[in-house]
PyMOL Python script that loads the backbone (N, CA, C, O; Angstrom):
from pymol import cmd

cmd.read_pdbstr("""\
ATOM      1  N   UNK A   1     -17.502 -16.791  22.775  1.00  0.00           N
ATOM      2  CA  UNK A   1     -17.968 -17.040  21.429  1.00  0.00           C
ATOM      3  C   UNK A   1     -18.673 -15.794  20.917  1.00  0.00           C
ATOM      4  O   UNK A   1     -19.398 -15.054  21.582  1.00  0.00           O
ATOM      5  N   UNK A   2     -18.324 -15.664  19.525  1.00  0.00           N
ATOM      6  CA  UNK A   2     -19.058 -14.223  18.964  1.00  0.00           C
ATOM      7  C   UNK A   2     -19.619 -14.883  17.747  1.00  0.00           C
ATOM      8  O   UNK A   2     -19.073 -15.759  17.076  1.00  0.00           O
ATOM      9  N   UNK A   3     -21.109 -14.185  17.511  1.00  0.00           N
ATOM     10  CA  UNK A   3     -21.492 -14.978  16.324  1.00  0.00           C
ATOM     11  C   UNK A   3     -20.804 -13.235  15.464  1.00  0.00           C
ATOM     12  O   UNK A   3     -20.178 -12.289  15.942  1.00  0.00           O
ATOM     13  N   UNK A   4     -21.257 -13.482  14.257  1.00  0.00           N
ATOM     14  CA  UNK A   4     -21.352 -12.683  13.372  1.00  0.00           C
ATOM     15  C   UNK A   4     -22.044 -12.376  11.994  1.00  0.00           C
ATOM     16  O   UNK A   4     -22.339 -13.534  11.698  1.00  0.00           O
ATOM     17  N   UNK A   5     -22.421 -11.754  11.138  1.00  0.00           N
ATOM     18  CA  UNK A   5     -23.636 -11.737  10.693  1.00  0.00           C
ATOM     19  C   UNK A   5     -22.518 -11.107   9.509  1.00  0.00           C
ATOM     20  O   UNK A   5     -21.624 -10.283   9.702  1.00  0.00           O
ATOM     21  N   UNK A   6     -22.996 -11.964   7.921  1.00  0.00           N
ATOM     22  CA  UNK A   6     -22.145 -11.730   7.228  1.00  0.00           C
ATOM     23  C   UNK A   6     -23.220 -11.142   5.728  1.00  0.00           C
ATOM     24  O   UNK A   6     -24.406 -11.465   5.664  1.00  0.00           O
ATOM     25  N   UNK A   7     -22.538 -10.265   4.633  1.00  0.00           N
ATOM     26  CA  UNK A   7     -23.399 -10.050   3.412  1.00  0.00           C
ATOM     27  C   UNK A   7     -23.654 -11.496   3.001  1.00  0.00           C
ATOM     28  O   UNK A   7     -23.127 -12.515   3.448  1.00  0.00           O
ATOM     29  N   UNK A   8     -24.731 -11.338   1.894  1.00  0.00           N
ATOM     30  CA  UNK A   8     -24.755 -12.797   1.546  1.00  0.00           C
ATOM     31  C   UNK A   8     -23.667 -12.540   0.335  1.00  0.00           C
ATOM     32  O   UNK A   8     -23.375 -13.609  -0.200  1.00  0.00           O
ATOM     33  N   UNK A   9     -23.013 -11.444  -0.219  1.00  0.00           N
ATOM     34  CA  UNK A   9     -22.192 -12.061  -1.179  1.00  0.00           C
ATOM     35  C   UNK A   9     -20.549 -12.446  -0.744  1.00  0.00           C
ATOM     36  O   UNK A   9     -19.772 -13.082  -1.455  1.00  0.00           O
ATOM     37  N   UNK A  10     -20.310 -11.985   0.363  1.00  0.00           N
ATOM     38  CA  UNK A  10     -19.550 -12.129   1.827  1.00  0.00           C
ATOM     39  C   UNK A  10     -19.245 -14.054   1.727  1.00  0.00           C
ATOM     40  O   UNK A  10     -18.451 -14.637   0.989  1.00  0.00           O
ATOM     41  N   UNK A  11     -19.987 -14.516   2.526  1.00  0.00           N
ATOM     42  CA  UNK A  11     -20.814 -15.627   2.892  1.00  0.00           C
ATOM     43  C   UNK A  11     -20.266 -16.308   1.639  1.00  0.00           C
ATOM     44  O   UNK A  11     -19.286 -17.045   1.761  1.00  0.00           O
ATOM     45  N   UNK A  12     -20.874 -16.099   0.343  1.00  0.00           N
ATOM     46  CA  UNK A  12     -20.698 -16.733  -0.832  1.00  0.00           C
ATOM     47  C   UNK A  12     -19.239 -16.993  -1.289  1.00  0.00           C
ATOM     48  O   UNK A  12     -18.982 -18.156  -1.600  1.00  0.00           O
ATOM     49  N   UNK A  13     -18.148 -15.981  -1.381  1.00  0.00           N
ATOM     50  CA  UNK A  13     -16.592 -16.093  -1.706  1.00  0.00           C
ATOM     51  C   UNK A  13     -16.100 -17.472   0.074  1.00  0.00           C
ATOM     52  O   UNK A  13     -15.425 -18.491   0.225  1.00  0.00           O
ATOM     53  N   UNK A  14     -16.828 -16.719   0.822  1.00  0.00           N
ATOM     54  CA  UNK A  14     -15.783 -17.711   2.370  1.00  0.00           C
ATOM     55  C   UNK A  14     -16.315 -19.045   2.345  1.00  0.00           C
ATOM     56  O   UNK A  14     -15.737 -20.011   2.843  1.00  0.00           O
ATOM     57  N   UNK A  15     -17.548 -19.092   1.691  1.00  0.00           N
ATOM     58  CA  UNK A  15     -17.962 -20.425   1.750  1.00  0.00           C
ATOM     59  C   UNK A  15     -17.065 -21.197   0.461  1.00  0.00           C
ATOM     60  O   UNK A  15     -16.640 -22.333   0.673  1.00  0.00           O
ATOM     61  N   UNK A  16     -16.825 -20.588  -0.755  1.00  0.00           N
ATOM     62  CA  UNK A  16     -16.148 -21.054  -1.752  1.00  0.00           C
ATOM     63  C   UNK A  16     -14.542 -21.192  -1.378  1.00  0.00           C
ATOM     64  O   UNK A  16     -14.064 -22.276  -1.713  1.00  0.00           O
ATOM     65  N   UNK A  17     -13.596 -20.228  -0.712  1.00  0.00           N
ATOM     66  CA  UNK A  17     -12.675 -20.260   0.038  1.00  0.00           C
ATOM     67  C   UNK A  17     -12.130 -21.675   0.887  1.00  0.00           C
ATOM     68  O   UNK A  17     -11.265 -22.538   0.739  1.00  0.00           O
ATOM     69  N   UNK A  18     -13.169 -21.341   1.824  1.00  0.00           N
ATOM     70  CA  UNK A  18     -13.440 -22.635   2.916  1.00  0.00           C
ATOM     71  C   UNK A  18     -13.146 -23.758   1.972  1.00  0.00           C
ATOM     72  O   UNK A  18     -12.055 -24.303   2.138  1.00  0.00           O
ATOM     73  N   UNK A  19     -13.903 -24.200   1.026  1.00  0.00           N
ATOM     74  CA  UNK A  19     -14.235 -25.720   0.538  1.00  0.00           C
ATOM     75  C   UNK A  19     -12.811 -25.954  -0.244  1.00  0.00           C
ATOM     76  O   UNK A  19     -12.032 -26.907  -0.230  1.00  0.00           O
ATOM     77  N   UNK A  20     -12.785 -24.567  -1.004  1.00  0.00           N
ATOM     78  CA  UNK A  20     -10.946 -24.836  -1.916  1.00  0.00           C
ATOM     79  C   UNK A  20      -9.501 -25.006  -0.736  1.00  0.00           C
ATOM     80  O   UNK A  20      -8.478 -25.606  -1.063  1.00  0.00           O
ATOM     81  N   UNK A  21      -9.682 -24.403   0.523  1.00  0.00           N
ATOM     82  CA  UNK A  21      -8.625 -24.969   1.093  1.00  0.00           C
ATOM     83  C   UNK A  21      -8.547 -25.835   1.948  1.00  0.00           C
ATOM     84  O   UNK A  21      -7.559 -26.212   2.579  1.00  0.00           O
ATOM     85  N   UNK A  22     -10.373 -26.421   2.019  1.00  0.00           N
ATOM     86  CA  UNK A  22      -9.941 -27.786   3.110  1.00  0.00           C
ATOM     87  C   UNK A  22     -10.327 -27.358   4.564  1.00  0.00           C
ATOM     88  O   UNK A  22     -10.424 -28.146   5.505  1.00  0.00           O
ATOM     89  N   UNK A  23     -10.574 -25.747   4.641  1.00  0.00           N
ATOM     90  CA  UNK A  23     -10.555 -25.490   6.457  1.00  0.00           C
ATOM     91  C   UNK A  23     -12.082 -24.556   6.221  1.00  0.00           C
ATOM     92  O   UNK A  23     -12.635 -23.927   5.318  1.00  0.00           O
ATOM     93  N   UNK A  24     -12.336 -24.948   7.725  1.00  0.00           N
ATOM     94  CA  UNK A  24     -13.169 -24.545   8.179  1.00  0.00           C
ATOM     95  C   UNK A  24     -13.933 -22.804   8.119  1.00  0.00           C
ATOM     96  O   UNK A  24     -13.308 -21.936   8.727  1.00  0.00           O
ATOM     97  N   UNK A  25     -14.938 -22.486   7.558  1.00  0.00           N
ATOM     98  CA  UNK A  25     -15.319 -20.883   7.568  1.00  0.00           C
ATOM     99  C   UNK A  25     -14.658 -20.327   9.028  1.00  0.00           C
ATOM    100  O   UNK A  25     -13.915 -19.346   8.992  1.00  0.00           O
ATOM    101  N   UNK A  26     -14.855 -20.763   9.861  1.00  0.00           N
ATOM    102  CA  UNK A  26     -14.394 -20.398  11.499  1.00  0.00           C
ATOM    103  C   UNK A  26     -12.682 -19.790  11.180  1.00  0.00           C
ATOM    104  O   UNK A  26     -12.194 -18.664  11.281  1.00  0.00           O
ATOM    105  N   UNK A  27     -12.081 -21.164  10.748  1.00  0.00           N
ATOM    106  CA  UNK A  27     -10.989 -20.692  10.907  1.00  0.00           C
ATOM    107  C   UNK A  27     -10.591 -19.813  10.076  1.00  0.00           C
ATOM    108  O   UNK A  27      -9.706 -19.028  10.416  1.00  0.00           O
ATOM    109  N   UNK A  28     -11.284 -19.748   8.540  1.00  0.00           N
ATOM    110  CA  UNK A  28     -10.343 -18.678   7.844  1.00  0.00           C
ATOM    111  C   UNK A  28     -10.782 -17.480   8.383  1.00  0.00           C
ATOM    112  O   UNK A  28      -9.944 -16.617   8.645  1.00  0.00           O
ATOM    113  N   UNK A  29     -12.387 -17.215   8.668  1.00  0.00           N
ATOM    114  CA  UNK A  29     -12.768 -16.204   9.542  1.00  0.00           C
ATOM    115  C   UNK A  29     -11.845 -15.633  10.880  1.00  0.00           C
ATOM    116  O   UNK A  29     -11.596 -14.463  11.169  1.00  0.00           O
ATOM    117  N   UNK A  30     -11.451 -16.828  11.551  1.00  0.00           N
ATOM    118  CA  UNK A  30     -10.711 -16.133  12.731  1.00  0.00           C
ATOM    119  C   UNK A  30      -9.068 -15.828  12.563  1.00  0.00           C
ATOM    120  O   UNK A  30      -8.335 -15.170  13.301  1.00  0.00           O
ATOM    121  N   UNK A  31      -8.755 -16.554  11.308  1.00  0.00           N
ATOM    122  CA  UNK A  31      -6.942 -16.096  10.808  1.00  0.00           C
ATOM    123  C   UNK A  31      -7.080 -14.636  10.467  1.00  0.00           C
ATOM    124  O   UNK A  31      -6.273 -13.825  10.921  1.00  0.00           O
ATOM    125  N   UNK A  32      -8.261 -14.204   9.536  1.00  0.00           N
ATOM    126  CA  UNK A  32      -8.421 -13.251   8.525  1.00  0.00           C
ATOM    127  C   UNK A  32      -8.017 -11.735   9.780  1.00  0.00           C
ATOM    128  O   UNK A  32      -7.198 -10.825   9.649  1.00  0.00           O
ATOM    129  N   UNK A  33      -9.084 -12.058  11.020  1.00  0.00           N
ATOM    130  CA  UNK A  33      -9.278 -11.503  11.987  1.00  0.00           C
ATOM    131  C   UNK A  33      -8.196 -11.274  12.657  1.00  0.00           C
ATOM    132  O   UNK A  33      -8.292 -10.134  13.113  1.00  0.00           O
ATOM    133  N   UNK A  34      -7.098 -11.809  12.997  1.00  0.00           N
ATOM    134  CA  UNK A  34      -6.186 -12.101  13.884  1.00  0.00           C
ATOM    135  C   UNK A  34      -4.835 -11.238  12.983  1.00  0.00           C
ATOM    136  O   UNK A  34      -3.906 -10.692  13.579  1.00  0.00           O
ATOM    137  N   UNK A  35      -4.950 -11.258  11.731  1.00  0.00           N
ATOM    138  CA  UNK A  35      -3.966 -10.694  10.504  1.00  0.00           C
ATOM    139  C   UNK A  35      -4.460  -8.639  10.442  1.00  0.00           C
ATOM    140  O   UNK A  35      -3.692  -7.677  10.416  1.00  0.00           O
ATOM    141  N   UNK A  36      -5.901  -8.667  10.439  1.00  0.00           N
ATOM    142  CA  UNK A  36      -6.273  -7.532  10.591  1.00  0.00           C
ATOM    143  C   UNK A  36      -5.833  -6.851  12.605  1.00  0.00           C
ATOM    144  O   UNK A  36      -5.461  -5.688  12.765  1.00  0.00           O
ATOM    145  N   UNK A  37      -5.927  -7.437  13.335  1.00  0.00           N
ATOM    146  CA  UNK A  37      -6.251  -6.953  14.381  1.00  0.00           C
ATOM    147  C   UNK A  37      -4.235  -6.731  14.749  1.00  0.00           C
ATOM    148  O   UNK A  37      -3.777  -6.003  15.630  1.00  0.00           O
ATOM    149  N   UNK A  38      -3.582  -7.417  13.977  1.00  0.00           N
ATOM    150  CA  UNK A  38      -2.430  -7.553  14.285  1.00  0.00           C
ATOM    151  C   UNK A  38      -1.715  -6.271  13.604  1.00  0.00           C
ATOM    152  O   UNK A  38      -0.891  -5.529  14.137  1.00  0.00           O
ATOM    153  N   UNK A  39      -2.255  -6.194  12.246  1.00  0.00           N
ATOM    154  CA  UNK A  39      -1.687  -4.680  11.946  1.00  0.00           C
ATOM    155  C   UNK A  39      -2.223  -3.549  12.424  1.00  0.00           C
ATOM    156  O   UNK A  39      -1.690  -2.456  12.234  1.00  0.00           O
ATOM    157  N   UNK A  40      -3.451  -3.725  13.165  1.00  0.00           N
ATOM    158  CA  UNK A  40      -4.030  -2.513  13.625  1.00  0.00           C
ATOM    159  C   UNK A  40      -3.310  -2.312  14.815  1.00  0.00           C
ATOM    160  O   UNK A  40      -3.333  -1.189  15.319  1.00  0.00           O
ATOM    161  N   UNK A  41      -2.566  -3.373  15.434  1.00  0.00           N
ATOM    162  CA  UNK A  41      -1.740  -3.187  16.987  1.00  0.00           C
ATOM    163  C   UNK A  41      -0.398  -2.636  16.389  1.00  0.00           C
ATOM    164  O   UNK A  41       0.538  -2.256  17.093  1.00  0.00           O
ATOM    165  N   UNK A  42      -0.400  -2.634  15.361  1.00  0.00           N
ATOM    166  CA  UNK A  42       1.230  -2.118  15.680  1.00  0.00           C
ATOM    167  C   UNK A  42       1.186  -1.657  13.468  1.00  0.00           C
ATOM    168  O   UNK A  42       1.612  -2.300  12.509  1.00  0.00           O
ATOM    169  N   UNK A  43       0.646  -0.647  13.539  1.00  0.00           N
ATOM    170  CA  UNK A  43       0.476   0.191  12.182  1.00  0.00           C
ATOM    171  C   UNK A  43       1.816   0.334  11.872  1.00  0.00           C
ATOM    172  O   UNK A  43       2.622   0.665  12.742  1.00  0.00           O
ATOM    173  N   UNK A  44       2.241   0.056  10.388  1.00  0.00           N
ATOM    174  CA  UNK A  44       3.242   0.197   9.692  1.00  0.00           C
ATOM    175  C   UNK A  44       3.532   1.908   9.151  1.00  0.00           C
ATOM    176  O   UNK A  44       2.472   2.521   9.018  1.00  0.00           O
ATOM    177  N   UNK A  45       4.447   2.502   8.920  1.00  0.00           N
ATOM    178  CA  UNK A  45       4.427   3.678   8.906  1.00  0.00           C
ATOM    179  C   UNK A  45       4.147   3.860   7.148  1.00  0.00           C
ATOM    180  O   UNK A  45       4.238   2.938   6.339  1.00  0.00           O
ATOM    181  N   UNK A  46       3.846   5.068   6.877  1.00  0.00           N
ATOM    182  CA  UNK A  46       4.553   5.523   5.393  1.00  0.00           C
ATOM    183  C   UNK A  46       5.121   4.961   4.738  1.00  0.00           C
ATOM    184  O   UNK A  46       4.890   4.187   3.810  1.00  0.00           O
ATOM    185  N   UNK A  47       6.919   5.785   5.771  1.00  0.00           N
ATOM    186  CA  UNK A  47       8.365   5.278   4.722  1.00  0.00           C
ATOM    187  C   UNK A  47       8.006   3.968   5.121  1.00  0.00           C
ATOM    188  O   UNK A  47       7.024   3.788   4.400  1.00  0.00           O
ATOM    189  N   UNK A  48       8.191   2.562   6.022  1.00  0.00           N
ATOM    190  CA  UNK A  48       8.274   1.450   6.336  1.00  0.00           C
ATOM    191  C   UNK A  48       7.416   0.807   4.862  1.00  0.00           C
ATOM    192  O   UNK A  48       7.839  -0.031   4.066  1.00  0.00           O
ATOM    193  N   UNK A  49       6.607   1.252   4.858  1.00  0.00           N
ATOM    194  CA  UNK A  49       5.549   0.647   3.837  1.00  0.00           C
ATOM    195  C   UNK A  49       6.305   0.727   2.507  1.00  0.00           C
ATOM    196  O   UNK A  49       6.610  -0.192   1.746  1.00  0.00           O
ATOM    197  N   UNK A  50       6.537   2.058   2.403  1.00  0.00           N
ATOM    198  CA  UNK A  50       7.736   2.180   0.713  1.00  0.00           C
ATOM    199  C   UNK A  50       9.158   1.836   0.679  1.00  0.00           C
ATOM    200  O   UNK A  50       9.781   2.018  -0.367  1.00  0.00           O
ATOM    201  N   UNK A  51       9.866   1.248   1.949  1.00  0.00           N
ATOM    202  CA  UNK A  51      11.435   1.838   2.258  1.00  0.00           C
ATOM    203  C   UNK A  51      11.879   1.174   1.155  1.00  0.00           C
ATOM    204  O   UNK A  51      12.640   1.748   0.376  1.00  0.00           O
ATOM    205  N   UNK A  52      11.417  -0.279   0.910  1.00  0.00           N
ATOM    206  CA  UNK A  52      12.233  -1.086  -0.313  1.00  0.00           C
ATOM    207  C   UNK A  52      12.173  -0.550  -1.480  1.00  0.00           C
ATOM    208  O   UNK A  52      13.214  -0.785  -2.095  1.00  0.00           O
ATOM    209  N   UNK A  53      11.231   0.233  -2.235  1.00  0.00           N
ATOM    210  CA  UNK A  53      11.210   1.058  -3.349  1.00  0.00           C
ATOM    211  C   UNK A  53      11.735   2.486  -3.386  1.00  0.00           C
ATOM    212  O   UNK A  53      11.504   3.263  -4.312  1.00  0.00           O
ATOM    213  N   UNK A  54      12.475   2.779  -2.287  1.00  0.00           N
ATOM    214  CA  UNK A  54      12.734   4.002  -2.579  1.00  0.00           C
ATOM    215  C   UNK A  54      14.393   4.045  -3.117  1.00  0.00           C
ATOM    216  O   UNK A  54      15.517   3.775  -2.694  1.00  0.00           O
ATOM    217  N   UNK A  55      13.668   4.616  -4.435  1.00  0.00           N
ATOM    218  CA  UNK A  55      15.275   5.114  -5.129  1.00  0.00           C
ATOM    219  C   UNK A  55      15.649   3.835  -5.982  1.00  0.00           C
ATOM    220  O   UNK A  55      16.809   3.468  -6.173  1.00  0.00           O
ATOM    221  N   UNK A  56      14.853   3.389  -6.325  1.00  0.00           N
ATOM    222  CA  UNK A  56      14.603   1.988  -6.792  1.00  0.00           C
ATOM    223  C   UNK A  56      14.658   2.360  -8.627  1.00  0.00           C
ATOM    224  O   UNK A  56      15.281   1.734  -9.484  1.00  0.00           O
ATOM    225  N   UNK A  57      14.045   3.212  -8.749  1.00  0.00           N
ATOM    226  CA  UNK A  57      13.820   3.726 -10.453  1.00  0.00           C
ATOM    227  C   UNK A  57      14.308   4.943 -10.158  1.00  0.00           C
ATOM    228  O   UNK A  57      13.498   5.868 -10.220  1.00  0.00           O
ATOM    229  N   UNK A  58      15.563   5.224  -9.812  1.00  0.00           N
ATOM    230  CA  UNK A  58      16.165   6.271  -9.594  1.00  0.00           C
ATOM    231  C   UNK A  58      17.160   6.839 -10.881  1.00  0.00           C
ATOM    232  O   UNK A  58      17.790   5.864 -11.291  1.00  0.00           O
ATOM    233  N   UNK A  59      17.479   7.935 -11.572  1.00  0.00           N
ATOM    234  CA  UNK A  59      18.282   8.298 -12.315  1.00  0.00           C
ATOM    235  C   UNK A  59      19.860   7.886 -12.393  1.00  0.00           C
ATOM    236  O   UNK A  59      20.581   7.576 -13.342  1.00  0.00           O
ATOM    237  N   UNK A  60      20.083   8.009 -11.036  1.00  0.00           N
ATOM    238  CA  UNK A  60      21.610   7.377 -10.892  1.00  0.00           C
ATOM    239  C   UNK A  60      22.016   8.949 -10.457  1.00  0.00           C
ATOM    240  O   UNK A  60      22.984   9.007  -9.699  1.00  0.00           O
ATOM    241  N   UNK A  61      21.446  10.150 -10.809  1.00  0.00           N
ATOM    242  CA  UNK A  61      21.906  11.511 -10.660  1.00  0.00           C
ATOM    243  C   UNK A  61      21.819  11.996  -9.784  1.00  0.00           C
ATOM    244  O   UNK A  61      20.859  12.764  -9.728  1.00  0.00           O
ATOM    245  N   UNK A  62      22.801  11.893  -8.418  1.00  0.00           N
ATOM    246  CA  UNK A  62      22.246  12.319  -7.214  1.00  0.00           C
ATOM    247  C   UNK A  62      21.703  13.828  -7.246  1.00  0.00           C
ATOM    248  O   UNK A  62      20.720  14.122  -6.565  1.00  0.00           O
ATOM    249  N   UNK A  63      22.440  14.910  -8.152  1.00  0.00           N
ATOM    250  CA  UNK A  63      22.140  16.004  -7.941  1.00  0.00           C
ATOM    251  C   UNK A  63      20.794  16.602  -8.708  1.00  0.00           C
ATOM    252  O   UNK A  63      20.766  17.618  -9.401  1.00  0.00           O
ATOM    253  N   UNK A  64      19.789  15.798  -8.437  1.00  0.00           N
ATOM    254  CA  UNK A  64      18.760  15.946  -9.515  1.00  0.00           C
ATOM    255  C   UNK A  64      17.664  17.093  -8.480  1.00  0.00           C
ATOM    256  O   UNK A  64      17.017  18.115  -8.713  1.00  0.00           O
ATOM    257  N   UNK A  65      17.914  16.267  -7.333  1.00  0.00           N
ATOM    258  CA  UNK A  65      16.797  17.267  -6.119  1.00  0.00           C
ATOM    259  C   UNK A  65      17.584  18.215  -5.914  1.00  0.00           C
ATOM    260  O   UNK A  65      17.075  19.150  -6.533  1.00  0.00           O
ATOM    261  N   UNK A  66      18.933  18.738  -5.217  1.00  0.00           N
ATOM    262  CA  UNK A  66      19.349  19.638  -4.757  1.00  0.00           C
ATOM    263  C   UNK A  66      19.098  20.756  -6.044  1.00  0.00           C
ATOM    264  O   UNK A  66      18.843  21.921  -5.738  1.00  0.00           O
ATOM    265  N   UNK A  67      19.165  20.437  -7.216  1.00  0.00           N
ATOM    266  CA  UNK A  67      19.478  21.436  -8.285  1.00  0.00           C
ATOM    267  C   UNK A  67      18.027  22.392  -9.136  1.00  0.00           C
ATOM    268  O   UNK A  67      17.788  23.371  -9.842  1.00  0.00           O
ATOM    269  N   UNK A  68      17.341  21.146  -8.371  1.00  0.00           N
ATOM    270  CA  UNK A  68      15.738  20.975  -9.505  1.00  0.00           C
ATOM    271  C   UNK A  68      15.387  23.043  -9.551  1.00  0.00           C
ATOM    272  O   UNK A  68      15.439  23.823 -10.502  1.00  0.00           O
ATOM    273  N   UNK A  69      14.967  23.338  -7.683  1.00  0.00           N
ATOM    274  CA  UNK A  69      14.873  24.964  -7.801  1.00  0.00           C
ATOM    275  C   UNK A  69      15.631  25.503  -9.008  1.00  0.00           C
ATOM    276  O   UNK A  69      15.001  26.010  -9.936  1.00  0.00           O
ATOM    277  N   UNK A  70      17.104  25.402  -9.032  1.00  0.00           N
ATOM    278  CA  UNK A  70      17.652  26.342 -10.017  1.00  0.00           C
ATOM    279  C   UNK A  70      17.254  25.893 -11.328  1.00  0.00           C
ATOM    280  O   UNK A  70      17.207  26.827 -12.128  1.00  0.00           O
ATOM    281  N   UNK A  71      16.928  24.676 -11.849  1.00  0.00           N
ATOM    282  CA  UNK A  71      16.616  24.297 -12.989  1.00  0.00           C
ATOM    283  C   UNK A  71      15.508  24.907 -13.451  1.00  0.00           C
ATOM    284  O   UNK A  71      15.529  25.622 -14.454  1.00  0.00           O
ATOM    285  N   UNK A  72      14.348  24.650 -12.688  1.00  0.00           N
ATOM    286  CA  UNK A  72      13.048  25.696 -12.601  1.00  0.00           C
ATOM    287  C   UNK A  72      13.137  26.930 -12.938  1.00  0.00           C
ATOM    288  O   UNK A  72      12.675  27.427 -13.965  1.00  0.00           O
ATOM    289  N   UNK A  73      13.770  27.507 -12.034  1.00  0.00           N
ATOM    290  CA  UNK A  73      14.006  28.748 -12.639  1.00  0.00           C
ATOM    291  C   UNK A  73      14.698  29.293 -13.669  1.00  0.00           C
ATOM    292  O   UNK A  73      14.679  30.445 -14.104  1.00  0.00           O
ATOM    293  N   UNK A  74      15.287  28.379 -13.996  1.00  0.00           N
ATOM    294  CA  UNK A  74      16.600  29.280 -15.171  1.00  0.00           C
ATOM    295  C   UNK A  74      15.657  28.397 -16.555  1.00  0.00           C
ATOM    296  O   UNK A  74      16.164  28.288 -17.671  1.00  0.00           O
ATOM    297  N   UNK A  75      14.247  27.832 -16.222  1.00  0.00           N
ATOM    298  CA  UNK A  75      13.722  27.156 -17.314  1.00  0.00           C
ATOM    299  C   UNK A  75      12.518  28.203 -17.635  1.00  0.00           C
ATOM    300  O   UNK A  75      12.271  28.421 -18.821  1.00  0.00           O
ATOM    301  N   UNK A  76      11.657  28.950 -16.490  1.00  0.00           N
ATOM    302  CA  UNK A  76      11.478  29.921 -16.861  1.00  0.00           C
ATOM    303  C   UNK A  76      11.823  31.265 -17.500  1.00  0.00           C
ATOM    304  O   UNK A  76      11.262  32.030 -18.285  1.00  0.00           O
ATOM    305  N   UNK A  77      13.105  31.228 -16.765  1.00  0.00           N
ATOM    306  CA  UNK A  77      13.648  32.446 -17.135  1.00  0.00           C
ATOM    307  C   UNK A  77      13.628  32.333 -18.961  1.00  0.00           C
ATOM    308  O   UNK A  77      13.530  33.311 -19.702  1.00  0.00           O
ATOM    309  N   UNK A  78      13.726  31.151 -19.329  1.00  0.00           N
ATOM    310  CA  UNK A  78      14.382  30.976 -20.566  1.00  0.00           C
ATOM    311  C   UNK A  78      12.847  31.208 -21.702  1.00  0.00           C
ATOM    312  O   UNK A  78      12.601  31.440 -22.885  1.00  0.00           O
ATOM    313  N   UNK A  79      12.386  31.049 -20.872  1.00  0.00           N
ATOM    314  CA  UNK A  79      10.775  31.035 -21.774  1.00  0.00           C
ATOM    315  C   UNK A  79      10.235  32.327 -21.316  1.00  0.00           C
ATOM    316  O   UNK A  79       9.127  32.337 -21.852  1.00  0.00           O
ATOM    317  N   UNK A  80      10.312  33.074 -20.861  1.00  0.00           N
ATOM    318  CA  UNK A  80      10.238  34.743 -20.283  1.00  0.00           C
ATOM    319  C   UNK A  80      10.981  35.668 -21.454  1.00  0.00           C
ATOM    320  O   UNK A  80      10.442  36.593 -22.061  1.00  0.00           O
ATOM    321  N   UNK A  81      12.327  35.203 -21.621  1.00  0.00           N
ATOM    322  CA  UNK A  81      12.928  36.098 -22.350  1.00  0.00           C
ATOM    323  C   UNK A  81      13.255  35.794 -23.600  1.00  0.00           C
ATOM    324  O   UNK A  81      14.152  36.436 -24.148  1.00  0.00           O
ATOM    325  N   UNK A  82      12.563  34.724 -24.296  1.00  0.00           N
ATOM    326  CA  UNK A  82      12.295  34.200 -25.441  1.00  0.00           C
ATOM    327  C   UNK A  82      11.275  34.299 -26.784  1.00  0.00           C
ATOM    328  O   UNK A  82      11.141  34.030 -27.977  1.00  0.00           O
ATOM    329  N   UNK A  83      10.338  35.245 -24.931  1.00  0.00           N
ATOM    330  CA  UNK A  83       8.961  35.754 -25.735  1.00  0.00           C
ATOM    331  C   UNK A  83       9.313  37.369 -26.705  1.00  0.00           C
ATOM    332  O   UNK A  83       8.420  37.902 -27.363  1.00  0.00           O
TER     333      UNK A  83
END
""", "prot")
cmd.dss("prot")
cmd.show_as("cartoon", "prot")
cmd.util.cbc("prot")
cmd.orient("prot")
């Protein structure tokens, strides 16, 4: 058994929690615990965290990265010799 020592404004939301779902401070305390300790055993990466959004609001233009350098440059160039 572990006690634990909570803020009082802490205390105030779990006690309101507790009463709206019917269960016990213990238990939402020890789910809450068990959800944290579970991602800390096995940390989600980066990409894993974004994989479903990637390329999601995408242009449709695959050649948008390979090209971007030359775009850059030939966008300076254009404002260099304009002056």
């Amino acid at each position: 058994m572990t006690s634990v020592r909570l803020p009082k404004d802490i205390e105030k939301k779990l006690e309101k929690l507790s009463r709206e779902l019917n269960v016990t401070k213990s238990h939402l305390i020890s789910e809450a615990l068990n959800e944290y300790l579970t991602r800390c055993e096995s940390p989600v990466s980066p990409y894993e965290s974004g994989k479903d959004l990637f390329g999601r609001y995408g242009s449709g233009d695959g050649t948008l990265s390979a090209t971007y350098k030359r775009r850059v440059r030939d966008r300076i160039r254009e404002n260099h010799h304009s002056r």
